[in-house]
C-alpha positions in Angstrom: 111.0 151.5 63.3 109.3 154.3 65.3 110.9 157.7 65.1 111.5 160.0 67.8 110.8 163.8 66.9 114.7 164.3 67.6 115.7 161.4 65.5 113.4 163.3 62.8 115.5 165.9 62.8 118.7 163.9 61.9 117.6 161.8 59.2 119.7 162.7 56.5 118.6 161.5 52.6 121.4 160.8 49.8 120.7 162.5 47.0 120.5 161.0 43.1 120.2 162.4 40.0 117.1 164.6 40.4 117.2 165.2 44.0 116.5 162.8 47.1 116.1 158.8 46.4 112.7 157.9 46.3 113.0 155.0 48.1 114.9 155.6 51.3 112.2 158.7 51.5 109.1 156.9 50.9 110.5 154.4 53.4 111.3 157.2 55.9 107.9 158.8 55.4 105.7 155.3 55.8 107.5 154.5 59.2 106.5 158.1 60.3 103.1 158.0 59.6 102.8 154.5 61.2 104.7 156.0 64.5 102.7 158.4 64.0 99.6 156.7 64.0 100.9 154.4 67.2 101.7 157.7 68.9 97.7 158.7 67.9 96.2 155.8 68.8 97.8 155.8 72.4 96.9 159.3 72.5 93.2 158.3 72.5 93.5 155.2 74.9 95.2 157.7 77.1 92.2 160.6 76.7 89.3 158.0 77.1 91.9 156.3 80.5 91.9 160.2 81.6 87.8 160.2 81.1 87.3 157.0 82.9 89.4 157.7 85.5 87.9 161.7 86.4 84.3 159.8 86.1 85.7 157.7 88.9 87.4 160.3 90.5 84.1 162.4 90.5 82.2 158.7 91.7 84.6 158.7 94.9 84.5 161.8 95.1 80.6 162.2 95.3 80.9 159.1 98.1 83.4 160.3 100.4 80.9 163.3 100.4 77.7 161.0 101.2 79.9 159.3 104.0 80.8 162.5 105.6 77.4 163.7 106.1 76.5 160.1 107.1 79.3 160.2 109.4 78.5 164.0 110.5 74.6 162.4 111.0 75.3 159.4 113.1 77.3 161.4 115.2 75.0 163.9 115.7 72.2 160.8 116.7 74.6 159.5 118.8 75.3 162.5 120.8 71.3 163.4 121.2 70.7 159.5 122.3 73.5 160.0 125.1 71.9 163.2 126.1 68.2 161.7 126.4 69.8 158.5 128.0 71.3 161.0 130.9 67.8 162.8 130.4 65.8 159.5 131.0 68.3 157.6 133.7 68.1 161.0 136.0 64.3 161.0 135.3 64.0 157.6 136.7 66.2 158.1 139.5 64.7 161.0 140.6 61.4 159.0 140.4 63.1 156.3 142.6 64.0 158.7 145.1 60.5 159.4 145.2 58.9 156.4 145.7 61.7 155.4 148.2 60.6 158.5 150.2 57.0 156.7 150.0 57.9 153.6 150.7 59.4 155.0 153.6 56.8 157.8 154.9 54.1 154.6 154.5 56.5 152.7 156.5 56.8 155.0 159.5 52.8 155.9 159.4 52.2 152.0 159.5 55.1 151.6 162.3 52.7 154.1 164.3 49.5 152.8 163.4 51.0 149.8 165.0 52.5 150.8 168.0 48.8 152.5 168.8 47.5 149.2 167.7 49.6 147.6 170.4 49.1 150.2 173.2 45.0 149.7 172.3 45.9 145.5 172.7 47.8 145.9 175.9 45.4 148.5 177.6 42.3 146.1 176.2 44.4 142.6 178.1 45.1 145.3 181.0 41.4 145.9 181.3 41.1 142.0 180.8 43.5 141.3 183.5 41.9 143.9 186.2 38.4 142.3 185.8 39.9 138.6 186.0 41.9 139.6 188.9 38.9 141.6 190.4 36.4 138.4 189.3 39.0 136.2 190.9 39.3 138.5 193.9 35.3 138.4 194.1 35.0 134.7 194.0 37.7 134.3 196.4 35.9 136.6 198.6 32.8 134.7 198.2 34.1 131.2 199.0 35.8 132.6 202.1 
């Protein structure tokens, strides 16, 4: 039977002849020292449960610390990617503007180029037309 430290307290011996019974207090004494050694032996499962668990305590401790910075990290990479994404995209653009505004200055200076090339072609069947009208005119004149 294990004892309690208050049932200690109450356990009462009947005396004999020369004092307490030696039986009833050897009895008393061996269940002590076997709750005793229970209470000791828990005692130690519980210090080494205590170890184990700070070493894991200490363990999650140490990762929720490695994924804070990882966390604090990625975040960080992310933001700087956004920024050279807005960085690059307006880069390009502006480069598209540019080229559009080629595209369209080469446009218009071709547009010209051809409507000089076409006033050249229709003075040049102009000309073409005065000396066939004036040949005509000529041969008519000569048959008459």
């Amino acid at each position: 039977m294990a004892y309690t430290p208050v049932e200690l307290r109450h356990v009462r011996f009947k005396r004999g002849l020369f004092g307490y019974r030696p039986s009833p207090v050897e009895r008393t004494i061996d269940e002590v020292v076997d709750s005793f050694e229970v209470v000791w032996r828990e005692r130690a499962d519980y210090a080494d449960r205590i170890e184990q668990l700070q070493t894991e305590l200490k363990r999650h401790r140490e990762l929720e610390s490695l994924l804070r910075s990882t966390l604090t990290t990625a975040e960080h990479a992310a933001h700087e990617l956004k920024d050279h994404a807005r960085r690059e995209a307006a880069l390009v653009l502006e480069e598209a503007h540019a080229e559009a505004r080629k595209i369209t200055r080469d446009a218009l200076a071709e547009r010209e180029r051809l409507g000089a090339e076409i006033h050249r072609i229709k003075a040049l069947l102009a000309a073409a037309l005065d000396a066939v009208d004036d040949a005509d005119g000529e041969s008519q004149a000569q048959a008459a």
